[in-house]
N, CA and C of each residue as an Amber inpcrd file, in Angstrom:
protein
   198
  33.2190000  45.9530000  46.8450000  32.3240000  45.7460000  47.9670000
  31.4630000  47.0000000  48.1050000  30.4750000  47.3270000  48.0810000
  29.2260000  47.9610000  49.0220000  29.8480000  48.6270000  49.9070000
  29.6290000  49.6630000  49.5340000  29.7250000  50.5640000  51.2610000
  28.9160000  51.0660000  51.9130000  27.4090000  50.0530000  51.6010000
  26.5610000  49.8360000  52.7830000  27.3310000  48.9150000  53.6410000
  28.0160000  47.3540000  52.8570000  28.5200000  46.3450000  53.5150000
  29.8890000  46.7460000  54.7570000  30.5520000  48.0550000  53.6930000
  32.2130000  48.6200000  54.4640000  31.1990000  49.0820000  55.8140000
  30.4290000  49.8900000  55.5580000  29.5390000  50.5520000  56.9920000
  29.8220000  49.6230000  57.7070000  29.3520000  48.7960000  57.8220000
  28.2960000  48.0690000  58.5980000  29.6420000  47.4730000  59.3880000
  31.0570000  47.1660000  58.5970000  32.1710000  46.8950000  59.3860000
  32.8590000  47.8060000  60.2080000  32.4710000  49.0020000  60.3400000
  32.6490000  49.7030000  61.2390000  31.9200000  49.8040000  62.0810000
  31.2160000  49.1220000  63.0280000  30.6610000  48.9420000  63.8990000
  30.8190000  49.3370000  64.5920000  30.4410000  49.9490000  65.8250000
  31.6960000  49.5320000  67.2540000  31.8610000  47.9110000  68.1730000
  30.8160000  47.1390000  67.5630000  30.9860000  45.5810000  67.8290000
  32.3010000  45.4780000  67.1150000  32.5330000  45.6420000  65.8070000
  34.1390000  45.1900000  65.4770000  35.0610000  45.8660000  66.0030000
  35.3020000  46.7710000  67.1010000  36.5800000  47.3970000  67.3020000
  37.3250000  46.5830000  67.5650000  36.9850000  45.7510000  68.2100000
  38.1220000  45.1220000  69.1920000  38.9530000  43.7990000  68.0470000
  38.7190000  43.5540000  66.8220000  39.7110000  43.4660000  65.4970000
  40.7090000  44.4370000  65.3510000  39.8070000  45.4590000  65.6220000
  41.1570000  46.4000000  65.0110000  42.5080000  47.1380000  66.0820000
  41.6630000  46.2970000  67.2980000  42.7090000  46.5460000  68.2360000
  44.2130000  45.5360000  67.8010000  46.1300000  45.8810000  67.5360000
  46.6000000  45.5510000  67.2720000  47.4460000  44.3950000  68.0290000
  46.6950000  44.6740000  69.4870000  46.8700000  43.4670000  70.5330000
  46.2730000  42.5280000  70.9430000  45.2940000  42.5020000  70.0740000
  43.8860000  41.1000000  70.0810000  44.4810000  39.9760000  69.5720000
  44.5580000  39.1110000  70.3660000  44.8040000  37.5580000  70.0630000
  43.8110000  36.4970000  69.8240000  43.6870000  35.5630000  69.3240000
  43.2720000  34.0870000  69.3600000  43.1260000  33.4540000  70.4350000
  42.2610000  33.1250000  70.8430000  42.0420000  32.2140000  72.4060000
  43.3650000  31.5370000  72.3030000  44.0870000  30.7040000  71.5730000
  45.0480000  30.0430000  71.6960000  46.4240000  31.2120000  71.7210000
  46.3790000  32.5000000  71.8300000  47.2800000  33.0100000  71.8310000
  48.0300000  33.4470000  70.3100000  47.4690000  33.0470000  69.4390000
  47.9520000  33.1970000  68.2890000  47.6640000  34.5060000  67.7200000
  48.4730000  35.6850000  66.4180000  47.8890000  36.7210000  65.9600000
  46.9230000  36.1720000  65.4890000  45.6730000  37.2960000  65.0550000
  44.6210000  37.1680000  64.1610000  45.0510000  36.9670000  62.3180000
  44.2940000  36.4040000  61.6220000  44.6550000  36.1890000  60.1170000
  44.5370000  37.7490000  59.8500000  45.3110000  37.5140000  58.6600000
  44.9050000  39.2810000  57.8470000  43.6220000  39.5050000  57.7800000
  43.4060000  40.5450000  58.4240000  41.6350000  41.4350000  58.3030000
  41.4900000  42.4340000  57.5710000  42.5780000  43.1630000  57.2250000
  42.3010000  44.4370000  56.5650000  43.1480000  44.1700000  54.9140000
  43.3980000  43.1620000  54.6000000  43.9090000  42.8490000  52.9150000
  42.7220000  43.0820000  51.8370000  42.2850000  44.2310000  52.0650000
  41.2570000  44.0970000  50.8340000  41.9880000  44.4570000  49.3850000
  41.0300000  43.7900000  48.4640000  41.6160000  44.2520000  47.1600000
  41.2390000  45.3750000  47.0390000  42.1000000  46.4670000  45.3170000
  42.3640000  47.3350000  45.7430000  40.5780000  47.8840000  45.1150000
  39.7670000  46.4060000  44.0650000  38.7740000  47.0380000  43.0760000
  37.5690000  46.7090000  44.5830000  37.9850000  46.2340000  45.7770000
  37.0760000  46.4170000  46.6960000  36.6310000  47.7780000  47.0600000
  37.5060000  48.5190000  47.6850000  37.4590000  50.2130000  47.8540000
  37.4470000  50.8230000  47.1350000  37.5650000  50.6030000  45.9130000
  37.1520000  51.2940000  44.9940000  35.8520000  52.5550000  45.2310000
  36.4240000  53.7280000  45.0500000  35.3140000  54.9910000  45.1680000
  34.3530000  54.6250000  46.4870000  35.3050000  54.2430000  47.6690000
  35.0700000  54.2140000  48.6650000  35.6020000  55.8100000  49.6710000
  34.8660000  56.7090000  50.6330000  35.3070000  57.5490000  50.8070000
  36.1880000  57.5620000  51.8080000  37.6870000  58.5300000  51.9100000
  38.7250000  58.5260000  52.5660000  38.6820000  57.8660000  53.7470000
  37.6260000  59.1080000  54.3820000  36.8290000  59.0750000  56.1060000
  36.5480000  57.5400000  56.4070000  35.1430000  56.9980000  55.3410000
  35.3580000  55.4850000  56.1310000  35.9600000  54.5120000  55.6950000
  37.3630000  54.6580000  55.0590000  38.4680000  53.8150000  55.0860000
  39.4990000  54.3810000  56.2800000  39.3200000  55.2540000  56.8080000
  40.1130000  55.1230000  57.9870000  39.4450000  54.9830000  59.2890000
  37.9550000  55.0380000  59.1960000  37.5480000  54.6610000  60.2010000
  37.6140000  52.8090000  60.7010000  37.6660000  52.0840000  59.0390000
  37.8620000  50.8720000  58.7810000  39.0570000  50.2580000  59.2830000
  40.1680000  50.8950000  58.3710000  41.2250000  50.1840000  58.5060000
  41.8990000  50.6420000  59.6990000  42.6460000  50.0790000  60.4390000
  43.2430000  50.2990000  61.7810000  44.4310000  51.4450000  61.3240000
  45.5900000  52.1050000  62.0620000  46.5690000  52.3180000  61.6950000
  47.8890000  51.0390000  61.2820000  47.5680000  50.5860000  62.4000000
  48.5080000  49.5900000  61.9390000  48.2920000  48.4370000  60.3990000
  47.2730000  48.7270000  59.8230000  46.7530000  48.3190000  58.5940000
  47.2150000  48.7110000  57.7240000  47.2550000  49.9230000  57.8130000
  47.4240000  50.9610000  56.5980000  48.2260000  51.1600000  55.5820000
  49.7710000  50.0420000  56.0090000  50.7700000  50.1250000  54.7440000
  50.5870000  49.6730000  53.6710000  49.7600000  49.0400000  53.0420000
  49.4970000  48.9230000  52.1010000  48.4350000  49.5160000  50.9070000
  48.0150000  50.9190000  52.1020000  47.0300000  51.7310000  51.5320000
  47.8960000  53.1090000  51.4250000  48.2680000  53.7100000  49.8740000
  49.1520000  54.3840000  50.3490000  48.3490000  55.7570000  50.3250000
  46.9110000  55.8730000  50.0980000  46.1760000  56.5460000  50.5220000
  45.7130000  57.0420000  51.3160000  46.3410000  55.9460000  52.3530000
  45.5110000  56.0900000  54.0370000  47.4420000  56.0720000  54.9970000
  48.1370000  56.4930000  53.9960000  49.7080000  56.8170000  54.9730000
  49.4650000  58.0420000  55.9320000  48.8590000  57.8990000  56.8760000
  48.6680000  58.8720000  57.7190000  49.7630000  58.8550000  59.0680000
């Protein structure tokens, strides 16, 4: 992916995704948001993958084990 495109998901219109208590009008969790593959981030920089991915995202980035 573009990291004009990663930018642009850091918004501050998207925060409230990455809040870990945001629900579904019906009450349901949200689908996975932060499963990117790994050739997506690819030579993507540290800074805006953690501005991206939430903390609670992060286990599967073992780059971003902060």
């Amino acid at each position: 992916m573009a990291q004009v495109q990663l930018e642009a998901l850091i918004h501050p219109s998207f925060d409230g995704l990455r809040d870990p208590n945001v629900r579904l009008p019906n009450g349901r969790f949200l689908p996975p948001l932060f499963n990117f593959k790994p050739h997506e981030l690819k030579g993507v920089p540290v800074k805006l993958l953690e501005k991206l991915i939430p903390k609670h995202g992060r286990k599967q980035y073992p780059i971003l084990a902060l």
